[in-house]
C-alpha positions in Angstrom: -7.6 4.8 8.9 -4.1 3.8 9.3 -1.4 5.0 6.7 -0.4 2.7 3.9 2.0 -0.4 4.5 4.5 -2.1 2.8 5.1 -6.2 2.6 7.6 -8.1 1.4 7.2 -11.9 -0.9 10.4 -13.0 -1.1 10.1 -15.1 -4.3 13.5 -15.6 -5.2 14.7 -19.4 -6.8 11.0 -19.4 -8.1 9.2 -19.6 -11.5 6.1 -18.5 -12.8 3.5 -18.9 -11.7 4.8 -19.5 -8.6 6.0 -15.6 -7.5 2.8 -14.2 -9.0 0.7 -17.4 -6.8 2.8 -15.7 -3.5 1.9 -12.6 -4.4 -1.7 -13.0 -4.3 -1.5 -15.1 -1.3 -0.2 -12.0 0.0 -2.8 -9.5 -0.8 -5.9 -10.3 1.0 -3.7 -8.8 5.0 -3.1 -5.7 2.4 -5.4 -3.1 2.1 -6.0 -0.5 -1.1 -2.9 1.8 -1.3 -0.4 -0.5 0.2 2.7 -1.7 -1.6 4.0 -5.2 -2.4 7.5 -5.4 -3.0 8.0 -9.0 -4.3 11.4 -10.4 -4.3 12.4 -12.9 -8.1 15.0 -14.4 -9.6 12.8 -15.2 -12.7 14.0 -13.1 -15.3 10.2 -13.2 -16.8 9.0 -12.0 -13.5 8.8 -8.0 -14.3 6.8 -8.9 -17.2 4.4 -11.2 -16.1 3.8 -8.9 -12.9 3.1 -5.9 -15.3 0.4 -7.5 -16.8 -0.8 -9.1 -14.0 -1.1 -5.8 -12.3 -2.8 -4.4 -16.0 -5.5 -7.2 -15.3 -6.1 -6.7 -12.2 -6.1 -3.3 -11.3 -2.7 -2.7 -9.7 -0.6 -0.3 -10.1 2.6 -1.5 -11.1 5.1 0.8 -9.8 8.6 -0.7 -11.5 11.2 -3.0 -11.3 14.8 -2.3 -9.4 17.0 -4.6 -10.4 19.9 -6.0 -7.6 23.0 -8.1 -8.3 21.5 -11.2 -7.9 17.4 -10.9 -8.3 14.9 -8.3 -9.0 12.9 -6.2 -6.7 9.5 -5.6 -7.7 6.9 -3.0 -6.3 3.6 -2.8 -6.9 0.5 -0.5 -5.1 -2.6 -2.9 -4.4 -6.0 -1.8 -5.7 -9.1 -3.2 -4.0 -8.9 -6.8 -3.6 -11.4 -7.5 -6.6 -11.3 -11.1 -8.4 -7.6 -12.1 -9.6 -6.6 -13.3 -13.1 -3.5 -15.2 -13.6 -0.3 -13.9 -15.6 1.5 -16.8 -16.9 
């Protein structure tokens, strides 16, 4: 069992649903316990990944916000059917 990872979606000049469509494109090379930092200039973005993560089953693990976009981190669940957010 290897230790959990870390990935990076660099979303940034994108708007829903586009960040939250990257961000599942992203989760099926991740494995349960392994965090997705997503990368968004979409000032919505925190929000709509909150409830995405609510529907889905991921932890969402808060939003850190830097001069210019926002850095989002999540902890992936298992990989069960996905649900939009926007």
């Amino acid at each position: 069992m290897r230790p959990p990872q870390s990935a990076i979606v660099d979303a940034r000049d994108e708007v829903c649903p586009v960040p939250l469509t990257l961000a599942e494109a992203r989760l099926p090379g991740l494995l349960p316990g392994d965090e997705l930092i997503v990368l968004c200039t979409d000032p919505a973005a925190p929000i709509d990944f909150e409830a995405w993560c609510l529907a889905n089953g991921h932890n969402y693990l808060g939003v850190t916000e830097k001069p210019t976009w926002s850095e989002i981190k999540l902890r992936v669940a298992s990989q069960g059917p996905m649900q939009s957010g926007c």
